[in-house]
C-alpha positions, 0 to 999 in steps of 0.5 A: 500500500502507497502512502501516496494513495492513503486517504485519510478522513479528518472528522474534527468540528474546531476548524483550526485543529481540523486544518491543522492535522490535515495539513500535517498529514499531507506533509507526510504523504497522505491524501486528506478529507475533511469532515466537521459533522458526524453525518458529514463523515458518514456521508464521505466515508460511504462516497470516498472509502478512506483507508484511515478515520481520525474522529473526534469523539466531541462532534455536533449531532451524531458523535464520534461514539456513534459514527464509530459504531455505524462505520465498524459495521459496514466498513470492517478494514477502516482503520479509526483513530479517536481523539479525546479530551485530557482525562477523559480515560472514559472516552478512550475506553469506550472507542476501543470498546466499540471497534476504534483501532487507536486512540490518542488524548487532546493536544498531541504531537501531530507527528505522533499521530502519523505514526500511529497511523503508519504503526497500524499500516505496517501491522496490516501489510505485515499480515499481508506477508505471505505466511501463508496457509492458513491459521486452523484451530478446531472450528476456527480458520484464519485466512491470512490471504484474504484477512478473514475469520470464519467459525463454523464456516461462518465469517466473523468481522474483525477490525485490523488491530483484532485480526493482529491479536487473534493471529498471535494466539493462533500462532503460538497454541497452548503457550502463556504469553505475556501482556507485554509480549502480546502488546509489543508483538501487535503494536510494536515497541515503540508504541507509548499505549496503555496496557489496558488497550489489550485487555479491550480488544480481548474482551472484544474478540472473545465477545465474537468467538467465544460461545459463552465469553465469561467462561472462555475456551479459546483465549483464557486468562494466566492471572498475573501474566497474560492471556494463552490460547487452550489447547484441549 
């Protein structure tokens, strides 16, 4: 994927922050859309097809929550990065909840921002790699060809960033790994996040393949180390 045919939807209601991000992404490369309004995003996200949304969670009528949720059901592969007040940790757990692949807190480092994008650009071309046959666990078939999930021959939609944890668990069946281990593995060592960012995007997974997620068969829990996938 060129970094010159990247689009990137810009969903911002303060015109000045809005300009000012696009105009640093397209020093970096990127093509920019602009939107101020939640159904404006919705309107161009449909029409252009960007490959990557930073959404501001704090929009007049339909906010970034509900854009979120609207666009993670018809557009599984876009990649969203939310944007949240200071101290809001509420916001930021709840677009991850919801299907938001990164989040970053208000005011940031533009330069930070281009390379979460391009952090999460990289694990999808690294996914792109031919492997390649595919992850098969029981009732469960990973296709890293086509970047789908299918139980009982059923697809499962996962977002970018959950299709890169659930790899790492089909890939080492039956071995503890560890939250830092998981979370470098996926966003890399470079990445300044916040290891509860994992715990979401485990409960998220699990609320998709797990038949009863309080119980889990797949992906359990080594208290006070990390996550294994079951082998039994």
């Amino acid at each position: 994927m060129s970094e010159a045919k990247i689009k990137v939807l810009v969903v911002e209601d303060e015109a000045s922050i809005r300009k000012f991000i696009a105009i640093n992404l397209e020093r970096s490369g990127f093509t920019v859309l602009e939107a101020e309004t939640g159904e404006k995003a919705l309107e161009m996200a449909r029409a252009y097809r960007p490959e990557v949304m930073v959404l501001d969670v704090m929009l007049p009528g339909i906010d970034g929550f509900e854009v979120c949720t609207k666009l993670r059901d018809e557009m599984p592969e876009l990649i969203i990065i939310m944007l949240t007040a200071r101290g809001q940790d509420i916001d930021r757990i709840t677009g991850l909840e919801i299907g938001a692949d990164d989040y970053m807190v208000k005011p940031f480092n533009p330069r930070e921002l281009t390379a979460r994008i391009n952090s999460v650009l990289r694990r999808i071309e690294r996914l792109k790699m031919p492997d390649d046959e595919p992850l098969v666990y029981k009732n469960l078939v990973m296709d890293l060809k086509s970047q789908k999930f299918f139980k009982d021959n059923v697809e499962i939609e996962l977002t970018p960033t959950e299709f890169s944890v659930l790899k790492m668990f089909m890939s080492n069946v039956g071995r503890a790994l560890s939250r830092n281990e998981l979370f470098n593995s996926v966003w890399g060592k470079n990445y300044f996040g916040d290891l509860k960012t994992l715990d979401v995007y485990i409960r998220r997974i699990r609320e998709k393949i797990e038949e009863n997620p309080s119980k889990p068969k797949y992906i359990e829990t080594v208290w006070g180390y990390g996550y294994r996938w079951c082998d039994r």
